[in-house]
DSSP file (Angstrom, degrees, kcal/mol; ACC not computed):
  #  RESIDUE AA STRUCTURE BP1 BP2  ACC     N-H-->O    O-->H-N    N-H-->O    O-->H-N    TCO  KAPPA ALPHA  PHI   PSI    X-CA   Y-CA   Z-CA
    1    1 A X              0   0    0      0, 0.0     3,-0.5     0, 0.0     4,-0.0   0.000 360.0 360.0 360.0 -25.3  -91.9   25.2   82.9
    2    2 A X    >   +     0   0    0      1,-0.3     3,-1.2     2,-0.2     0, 0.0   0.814 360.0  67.2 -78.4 -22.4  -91.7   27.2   86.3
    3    3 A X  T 3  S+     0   0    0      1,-0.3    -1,-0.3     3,-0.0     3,-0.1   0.713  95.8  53.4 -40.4 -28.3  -94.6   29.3   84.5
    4    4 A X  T 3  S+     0   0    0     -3,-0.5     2,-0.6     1,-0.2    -1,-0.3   0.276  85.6  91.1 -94.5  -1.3  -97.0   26.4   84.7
    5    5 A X    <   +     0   0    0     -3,-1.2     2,-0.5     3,-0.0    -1,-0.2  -0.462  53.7 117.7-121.4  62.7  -96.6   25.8   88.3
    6    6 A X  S >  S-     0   0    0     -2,-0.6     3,-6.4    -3,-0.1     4,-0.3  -0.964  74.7-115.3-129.7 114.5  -99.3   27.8   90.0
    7    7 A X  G >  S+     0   0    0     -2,-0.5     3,-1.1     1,-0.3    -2,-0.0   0.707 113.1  65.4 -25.8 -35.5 -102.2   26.7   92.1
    8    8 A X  G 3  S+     0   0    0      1,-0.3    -1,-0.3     3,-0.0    -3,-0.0   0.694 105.0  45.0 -72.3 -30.7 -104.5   28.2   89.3
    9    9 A X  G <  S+     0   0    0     -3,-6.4    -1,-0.3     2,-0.0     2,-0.3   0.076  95.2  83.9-115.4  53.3 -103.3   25.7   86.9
   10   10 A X    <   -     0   0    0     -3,-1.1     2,-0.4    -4,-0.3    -5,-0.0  -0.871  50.2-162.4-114.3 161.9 -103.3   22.4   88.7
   11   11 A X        -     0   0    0     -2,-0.3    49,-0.1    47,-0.0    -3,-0.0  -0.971  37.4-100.1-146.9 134.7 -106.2   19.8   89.3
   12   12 A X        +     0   0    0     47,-0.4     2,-0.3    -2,-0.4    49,-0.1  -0.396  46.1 180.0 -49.3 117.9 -106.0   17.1   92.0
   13   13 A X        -     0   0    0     47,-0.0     2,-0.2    49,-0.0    49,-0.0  -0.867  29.7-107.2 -92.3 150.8 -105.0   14.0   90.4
   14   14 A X    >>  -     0   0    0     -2,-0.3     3,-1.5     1,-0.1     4,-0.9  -0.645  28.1-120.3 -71.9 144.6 -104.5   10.5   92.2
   15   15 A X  T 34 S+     0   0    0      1,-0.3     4,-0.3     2,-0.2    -1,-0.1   0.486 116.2  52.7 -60.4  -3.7 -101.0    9.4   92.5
   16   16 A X  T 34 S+     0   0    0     68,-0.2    -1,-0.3     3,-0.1     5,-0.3   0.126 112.1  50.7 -99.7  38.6 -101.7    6.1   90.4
   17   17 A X  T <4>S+     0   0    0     -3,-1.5     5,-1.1     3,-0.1     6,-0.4   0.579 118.8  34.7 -47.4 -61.3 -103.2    8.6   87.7
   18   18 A X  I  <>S+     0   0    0     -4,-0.9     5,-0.6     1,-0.2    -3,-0.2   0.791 122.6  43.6-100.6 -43.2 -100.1   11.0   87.7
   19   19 A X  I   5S+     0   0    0     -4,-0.3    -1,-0.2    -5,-0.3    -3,-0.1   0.615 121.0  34.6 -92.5   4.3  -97.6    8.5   88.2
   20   20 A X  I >>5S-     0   0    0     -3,-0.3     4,-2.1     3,-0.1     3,-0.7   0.081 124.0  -4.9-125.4-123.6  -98.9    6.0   85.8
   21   21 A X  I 3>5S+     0   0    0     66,-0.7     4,-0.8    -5,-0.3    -3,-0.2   0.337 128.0  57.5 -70.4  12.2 -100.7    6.1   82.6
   22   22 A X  I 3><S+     0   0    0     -5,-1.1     4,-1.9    -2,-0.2    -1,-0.2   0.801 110.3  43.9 -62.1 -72.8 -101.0    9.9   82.8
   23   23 A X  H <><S+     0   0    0     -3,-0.7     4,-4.2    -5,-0.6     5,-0.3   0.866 108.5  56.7 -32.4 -63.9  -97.6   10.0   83.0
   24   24 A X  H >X S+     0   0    0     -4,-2.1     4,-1.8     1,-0.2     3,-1.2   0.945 113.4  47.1 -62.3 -79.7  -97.0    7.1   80.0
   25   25 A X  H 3< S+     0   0    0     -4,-0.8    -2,-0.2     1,-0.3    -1,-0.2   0.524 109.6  46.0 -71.7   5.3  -98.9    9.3   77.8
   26   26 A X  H 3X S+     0   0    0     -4,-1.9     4,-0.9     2,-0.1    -1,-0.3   0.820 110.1  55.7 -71.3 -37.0  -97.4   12.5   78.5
   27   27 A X  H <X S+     0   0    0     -4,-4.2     4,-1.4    -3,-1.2    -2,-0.2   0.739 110.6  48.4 -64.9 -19.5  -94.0   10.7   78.2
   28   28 A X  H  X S+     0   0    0     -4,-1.8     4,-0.8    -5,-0.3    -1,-0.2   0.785 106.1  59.0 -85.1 -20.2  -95.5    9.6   74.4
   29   29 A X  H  > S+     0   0    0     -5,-0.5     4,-2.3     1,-0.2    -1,-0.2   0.901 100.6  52.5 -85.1 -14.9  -96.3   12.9   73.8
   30   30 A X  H  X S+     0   0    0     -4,-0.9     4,-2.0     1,-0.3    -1,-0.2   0.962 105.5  52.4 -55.8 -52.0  -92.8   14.2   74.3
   31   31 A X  H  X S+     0   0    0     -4,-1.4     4,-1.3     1,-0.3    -1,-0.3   0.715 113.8  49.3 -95.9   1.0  -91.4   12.1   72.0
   32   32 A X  H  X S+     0   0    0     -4,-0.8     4,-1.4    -3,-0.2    -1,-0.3   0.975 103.2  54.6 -35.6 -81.4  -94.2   13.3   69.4
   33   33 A X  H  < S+     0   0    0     -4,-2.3    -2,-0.2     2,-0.3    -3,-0.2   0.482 109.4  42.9 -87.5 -13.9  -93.9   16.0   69.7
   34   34 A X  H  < S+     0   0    0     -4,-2.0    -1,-0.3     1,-0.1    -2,-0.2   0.940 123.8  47.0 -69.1 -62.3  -89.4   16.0   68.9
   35   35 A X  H  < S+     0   0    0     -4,-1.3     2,-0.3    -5,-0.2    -2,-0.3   0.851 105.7  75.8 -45.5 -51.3  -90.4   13.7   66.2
   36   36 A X     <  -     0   0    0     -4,-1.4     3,-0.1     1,-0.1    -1,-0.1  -0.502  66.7-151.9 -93.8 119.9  -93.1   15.9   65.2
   37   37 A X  S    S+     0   0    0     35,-0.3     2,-0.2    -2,-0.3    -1,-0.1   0.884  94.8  11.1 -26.9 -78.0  -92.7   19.6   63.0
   38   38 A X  S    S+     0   0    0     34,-0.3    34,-0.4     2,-0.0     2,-0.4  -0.901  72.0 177.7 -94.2 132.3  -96.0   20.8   64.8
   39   39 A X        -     0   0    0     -2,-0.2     2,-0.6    31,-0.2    31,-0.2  -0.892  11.5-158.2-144.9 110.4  -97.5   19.4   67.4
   40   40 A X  E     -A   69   0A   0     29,-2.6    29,-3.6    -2,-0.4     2,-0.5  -0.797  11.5-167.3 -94.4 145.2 -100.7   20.8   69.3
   41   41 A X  E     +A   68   0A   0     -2,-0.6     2,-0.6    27,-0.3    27,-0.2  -0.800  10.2 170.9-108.9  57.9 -101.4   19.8   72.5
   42   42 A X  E     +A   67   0A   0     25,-0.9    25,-3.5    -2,-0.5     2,-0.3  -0.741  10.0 149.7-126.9 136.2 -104.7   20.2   74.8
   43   43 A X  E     +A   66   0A   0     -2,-0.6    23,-0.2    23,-0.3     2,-0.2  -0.979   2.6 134.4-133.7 146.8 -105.7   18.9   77.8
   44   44 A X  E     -A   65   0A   0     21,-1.1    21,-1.8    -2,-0.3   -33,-0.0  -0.955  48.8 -54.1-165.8-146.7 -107.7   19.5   80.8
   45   45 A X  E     -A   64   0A   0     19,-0.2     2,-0.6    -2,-0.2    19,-0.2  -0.169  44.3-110.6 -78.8-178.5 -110.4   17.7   83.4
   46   46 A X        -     0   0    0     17,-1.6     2,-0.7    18,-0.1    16,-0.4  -0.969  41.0-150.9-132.3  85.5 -113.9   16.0   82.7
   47   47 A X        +     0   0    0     -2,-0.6     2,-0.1    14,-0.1    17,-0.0  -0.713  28.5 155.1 -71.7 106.6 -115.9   18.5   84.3
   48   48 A X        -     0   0    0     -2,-0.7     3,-0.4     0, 0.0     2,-0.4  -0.504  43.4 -98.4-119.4 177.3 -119.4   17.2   85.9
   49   49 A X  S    S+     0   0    0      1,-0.2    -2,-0.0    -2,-0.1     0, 0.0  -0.868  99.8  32.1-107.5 177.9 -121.5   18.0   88.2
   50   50 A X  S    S+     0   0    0     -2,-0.4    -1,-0.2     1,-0.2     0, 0.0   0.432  73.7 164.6 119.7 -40.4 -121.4   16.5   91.3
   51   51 A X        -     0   0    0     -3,-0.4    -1,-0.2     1,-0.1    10,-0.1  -0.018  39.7-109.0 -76.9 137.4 -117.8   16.0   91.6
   52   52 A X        -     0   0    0      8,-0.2     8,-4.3     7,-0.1     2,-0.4  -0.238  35.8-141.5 -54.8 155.4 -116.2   15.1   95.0
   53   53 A X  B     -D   59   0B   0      6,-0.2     6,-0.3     1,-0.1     5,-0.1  -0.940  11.5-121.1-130.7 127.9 -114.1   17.9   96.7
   54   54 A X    >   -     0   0    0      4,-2.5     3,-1.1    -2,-0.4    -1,-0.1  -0.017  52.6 -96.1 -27.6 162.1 -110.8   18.1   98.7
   55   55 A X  T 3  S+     0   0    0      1,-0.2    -1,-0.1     2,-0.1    -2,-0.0   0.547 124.8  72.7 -71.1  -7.4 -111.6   19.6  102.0
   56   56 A X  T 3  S-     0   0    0      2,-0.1    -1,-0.2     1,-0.0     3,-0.1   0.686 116.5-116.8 -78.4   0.7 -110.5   22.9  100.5
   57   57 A X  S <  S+     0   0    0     -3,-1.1    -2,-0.1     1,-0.4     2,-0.1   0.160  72.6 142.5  98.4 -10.4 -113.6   22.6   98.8
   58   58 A X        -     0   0    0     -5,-0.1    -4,-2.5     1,-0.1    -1,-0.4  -0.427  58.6-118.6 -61.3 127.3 -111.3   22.3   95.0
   59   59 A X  B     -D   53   0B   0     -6,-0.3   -47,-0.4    -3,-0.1     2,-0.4  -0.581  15.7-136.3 -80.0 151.5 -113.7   19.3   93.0
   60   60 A X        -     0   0    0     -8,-4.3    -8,-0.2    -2,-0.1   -47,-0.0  -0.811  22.2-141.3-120.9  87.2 -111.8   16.4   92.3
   61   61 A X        -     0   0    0     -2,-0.4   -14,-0.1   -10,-0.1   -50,-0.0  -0.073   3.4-137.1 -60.6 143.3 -112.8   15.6   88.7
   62   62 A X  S    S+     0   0    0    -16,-0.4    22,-4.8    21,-0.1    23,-0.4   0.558  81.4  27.6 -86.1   6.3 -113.2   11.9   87.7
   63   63 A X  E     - B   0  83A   0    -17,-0.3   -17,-1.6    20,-0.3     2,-0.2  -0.943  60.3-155.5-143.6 155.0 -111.6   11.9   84.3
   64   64 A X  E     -AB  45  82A   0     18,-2.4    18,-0.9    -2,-0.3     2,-0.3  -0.790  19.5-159.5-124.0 159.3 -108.6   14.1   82.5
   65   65 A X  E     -AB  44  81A   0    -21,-1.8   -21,-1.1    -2,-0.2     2,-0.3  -0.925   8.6-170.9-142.6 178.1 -108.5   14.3   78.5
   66   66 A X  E     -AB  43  80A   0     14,-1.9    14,-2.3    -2,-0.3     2,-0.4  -0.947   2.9-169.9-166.1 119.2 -105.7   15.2   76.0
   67   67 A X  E     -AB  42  79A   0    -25,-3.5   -25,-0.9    -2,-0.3     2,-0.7  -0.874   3.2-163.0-105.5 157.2 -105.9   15.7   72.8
   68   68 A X  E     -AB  41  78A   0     10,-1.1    10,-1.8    -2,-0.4     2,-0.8  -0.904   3.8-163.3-140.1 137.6 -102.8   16.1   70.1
   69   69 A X  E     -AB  40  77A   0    -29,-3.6   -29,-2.6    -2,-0.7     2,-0.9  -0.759   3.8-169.4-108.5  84.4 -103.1   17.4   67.0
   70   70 A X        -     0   0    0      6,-1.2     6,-0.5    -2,-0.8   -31,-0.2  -0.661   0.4-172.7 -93.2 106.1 -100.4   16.8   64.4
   71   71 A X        +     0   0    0     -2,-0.9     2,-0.3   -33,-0.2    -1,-0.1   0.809  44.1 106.4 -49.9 -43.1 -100.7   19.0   61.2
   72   72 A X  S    S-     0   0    0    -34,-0.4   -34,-0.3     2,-0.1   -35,-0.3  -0.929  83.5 -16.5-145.0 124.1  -98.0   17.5   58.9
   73   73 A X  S    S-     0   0    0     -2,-0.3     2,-0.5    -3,-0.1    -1,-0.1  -0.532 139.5  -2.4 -87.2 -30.7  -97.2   15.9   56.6
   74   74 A X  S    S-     0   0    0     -4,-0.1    -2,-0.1     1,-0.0    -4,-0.0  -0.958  91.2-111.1-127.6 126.0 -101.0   14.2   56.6
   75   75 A X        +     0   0    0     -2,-0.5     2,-0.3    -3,-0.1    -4,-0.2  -0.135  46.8 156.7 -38.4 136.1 -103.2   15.5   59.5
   76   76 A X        -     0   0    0     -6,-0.5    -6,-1.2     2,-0.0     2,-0.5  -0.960  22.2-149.6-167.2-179.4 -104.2   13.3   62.3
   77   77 A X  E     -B   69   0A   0     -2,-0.3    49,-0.4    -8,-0.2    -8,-0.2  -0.976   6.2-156.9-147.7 156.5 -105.3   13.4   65.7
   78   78 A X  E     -B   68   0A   0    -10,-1.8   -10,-1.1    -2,-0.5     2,-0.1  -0.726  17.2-172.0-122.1 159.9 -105.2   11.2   69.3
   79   79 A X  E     -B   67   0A   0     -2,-0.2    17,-5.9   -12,-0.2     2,-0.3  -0.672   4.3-179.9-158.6 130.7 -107.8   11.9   71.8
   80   80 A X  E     -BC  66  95A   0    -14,-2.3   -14,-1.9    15,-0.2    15,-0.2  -0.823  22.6-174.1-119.8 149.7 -108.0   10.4   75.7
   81   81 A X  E     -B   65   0A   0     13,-0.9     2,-0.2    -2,-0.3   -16,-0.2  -0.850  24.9-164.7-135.5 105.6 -110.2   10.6   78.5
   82   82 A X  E     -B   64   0A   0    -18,-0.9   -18,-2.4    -2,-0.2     2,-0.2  -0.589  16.3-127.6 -83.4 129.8 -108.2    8.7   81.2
   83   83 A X  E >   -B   63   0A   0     -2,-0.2     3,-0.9   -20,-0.2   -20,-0.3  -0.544  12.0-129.3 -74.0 144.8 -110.2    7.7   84.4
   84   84 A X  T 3  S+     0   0    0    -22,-4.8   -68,-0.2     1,-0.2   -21,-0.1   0.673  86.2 102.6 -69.5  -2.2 -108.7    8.7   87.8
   85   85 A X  T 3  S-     0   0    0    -23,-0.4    -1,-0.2     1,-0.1   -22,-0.1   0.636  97.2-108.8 -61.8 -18.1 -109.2    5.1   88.9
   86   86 A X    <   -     0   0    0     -3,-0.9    -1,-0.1     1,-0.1   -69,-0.1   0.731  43.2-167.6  99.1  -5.1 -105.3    4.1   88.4
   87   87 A X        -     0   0    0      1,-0.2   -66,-0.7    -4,-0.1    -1,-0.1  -0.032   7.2-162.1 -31.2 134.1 -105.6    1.9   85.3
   88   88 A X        +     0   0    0    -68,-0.1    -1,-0.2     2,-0.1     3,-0.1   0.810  60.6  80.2 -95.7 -11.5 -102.6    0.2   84.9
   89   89 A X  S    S-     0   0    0      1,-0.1     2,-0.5     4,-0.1   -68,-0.0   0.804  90.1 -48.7 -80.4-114.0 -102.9   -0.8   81.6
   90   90 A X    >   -     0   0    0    -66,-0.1     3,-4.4   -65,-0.0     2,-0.3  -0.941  35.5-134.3-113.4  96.5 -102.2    1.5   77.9
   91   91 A X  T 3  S+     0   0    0     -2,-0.5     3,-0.4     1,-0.3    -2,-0.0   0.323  98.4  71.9 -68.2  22.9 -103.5    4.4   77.5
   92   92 A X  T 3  S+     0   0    0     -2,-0.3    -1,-0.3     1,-0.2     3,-0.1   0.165  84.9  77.1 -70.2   3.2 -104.7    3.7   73.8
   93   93 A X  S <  S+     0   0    0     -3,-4.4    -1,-0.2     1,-0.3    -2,-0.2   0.504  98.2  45.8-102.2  21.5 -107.2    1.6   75.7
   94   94 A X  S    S+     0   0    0     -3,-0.4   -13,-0.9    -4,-0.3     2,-0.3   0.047  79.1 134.9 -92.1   2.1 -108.5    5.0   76.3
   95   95 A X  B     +C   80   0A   0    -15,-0.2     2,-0.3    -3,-0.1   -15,-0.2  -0.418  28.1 175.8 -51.0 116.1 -108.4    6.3   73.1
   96   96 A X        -     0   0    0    -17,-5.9    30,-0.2    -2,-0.3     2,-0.2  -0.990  32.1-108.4-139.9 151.2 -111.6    8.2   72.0
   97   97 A X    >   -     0   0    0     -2,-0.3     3,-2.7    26,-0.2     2,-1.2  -0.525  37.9-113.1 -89.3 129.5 -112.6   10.3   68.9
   98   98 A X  T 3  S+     0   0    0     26,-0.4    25,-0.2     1,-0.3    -1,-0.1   0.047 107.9  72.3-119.4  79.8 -112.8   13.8   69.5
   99   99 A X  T >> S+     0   0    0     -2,-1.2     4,-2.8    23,-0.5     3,-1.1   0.793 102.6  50.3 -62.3 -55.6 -116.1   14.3   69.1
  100  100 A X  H <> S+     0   0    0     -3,-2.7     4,-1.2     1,-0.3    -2,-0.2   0.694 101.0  51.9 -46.2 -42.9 -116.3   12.7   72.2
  101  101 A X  H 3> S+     0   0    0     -4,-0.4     4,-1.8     1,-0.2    -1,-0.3   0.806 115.6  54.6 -81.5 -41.5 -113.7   14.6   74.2
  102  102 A X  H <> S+     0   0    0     -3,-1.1     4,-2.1     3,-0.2     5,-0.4   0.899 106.4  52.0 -83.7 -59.8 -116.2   17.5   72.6
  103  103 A X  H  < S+     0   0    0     -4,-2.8    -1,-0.2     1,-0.2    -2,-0.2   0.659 112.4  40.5 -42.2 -40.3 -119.3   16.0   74.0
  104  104 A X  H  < S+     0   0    0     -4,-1.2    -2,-0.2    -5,-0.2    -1,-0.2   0.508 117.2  42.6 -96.6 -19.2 -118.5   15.6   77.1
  105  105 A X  H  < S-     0   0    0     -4,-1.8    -3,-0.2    -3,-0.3    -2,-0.2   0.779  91.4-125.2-106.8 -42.4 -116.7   18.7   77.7
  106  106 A X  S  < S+     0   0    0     -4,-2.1     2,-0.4     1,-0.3    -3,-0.1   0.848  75.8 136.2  98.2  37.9 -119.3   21.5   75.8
  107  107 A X        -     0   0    0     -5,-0.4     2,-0.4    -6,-0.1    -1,-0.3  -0.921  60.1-156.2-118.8 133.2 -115.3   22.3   73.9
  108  108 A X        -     0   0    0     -2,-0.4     3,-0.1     1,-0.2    -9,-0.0  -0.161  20.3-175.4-106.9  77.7 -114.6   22.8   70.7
  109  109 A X  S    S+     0   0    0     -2,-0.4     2,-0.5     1,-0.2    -1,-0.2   0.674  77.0  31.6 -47.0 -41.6 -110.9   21.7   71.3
  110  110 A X        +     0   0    0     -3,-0.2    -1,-0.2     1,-0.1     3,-0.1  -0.689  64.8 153.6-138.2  97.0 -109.6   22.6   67.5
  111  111 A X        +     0   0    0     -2,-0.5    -1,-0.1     1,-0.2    -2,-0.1   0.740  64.7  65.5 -79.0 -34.6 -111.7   25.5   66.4
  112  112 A X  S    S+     0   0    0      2,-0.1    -1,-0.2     6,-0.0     2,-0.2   0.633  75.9  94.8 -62.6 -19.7 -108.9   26.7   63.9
  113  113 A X  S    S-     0   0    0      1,-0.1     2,-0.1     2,-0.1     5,-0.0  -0.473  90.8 -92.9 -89.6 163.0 -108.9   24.0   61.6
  114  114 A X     >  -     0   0    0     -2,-0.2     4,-2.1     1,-0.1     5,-0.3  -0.388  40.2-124.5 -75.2 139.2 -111.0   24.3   58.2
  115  115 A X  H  > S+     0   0    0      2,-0.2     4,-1.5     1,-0.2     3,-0.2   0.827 108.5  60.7 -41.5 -52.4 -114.2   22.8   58.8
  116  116 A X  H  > S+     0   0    0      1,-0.2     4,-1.6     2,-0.2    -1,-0.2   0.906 113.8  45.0 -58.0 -57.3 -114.5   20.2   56.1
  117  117 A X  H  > S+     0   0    0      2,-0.2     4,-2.3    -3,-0.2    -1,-0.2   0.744 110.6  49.8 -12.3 -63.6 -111.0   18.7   58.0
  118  118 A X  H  X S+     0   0    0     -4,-2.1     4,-1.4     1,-0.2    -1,-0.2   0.824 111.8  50.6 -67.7 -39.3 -112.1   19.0   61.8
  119  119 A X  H  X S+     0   0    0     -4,-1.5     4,-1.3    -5,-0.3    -2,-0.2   0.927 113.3  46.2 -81.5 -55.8 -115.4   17.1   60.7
  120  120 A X  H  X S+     0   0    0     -4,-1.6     4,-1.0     1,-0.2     3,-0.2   0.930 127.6  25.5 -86.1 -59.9 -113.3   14.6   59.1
  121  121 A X  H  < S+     0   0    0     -4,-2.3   -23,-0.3     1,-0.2    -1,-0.2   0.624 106.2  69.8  -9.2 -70.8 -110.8   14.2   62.1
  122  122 A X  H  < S+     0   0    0     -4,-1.4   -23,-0.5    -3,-0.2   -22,-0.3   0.747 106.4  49.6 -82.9 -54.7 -112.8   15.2   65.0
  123  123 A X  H  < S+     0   0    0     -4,-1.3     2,-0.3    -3,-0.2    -2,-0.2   0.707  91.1  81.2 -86.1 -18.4 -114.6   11.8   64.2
  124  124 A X     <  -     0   0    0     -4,-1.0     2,-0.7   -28,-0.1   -26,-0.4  -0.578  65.1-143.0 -45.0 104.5 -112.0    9.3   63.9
  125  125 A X        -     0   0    0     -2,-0.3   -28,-0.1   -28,-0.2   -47,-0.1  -0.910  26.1-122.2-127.9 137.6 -110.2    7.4   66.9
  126  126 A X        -     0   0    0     -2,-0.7     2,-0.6   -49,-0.4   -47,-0.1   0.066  16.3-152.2 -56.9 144.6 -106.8    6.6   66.8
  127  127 A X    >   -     0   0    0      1,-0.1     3,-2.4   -49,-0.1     4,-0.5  -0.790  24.5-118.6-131.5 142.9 -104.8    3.9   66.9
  128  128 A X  G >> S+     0   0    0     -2,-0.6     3,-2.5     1,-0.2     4,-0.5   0.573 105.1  62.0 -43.5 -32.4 -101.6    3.4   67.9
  129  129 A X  G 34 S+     0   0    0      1,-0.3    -1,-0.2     2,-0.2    -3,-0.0   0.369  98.3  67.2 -61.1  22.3  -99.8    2.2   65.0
  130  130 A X  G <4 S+     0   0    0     -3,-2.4    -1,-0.3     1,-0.1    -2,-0.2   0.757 104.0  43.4 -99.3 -36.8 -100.8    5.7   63.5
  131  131 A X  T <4        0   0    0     -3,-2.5    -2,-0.2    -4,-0.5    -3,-0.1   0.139 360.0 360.0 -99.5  13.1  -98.3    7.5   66.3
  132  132 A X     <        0   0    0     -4,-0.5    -1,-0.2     0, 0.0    -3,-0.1   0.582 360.0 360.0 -64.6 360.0  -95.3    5.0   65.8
């Protein structure tokens, strides 16, 4: 974990972002991802233009996303784009298909999977009683 902790990989989040429903859904992804054989993982900011800046000049993006990608035994996928605004509520109430995540970012967040699959996936958004 001390690998990960380098100015190069952080982005300013608000503390009710990071300490709240950021947080609940990293903590859901943990426990995926021990429940889960494989579990892929991707995240990063909602890159715009425009965005307000720290006075170091670092942009302070107004949304994060996460996708997770679990292969087996039957494929599925989650995808969030979490506001920095400090919602308090669940982050399935952010739950978006991720096309979207794809749309918005100019990513193609799971390049690897067979097309016909990704297509199928990619369009779908999840709900929780799929991640129980």
């Amino acid at each position: 974990m001390s690998e990960s902790f380098f100015m190069s990989n952080m982005c300013p989040q608000v503390p009710a972002l990071n300490r709240g429903i950021w947080t609940r859904l990293e903590d859901a992804v943990r426990k995926w991802a021990i429940e889960a054989d494989t579990l892929w993982v991707i995240s990063g900011p909602m890159l715009e233009a425009n965005m307000p800046e720290l006075p170091s000049g670092v942009a302070i993006p107004k949304a994060f996303w996460k996708v997770v990608y679990d292969p087996f035994p039957v494929p599925k996928c989650a995808a969030f784009i979490l506001p920095q605004a400090g919602y308090t509520g669940s982050f399935w109430d952010f739950a978006v298909a991720v096309d979207e995540v794809e749309r918005r970012t100019g990513i193609d967040v799971l390049p690897s999977i067979a097309d016909n699959l990704e297509e199928e996936l990619e369009r779908m958004v999840a709900r929780s009683n799929q991640w129980q």
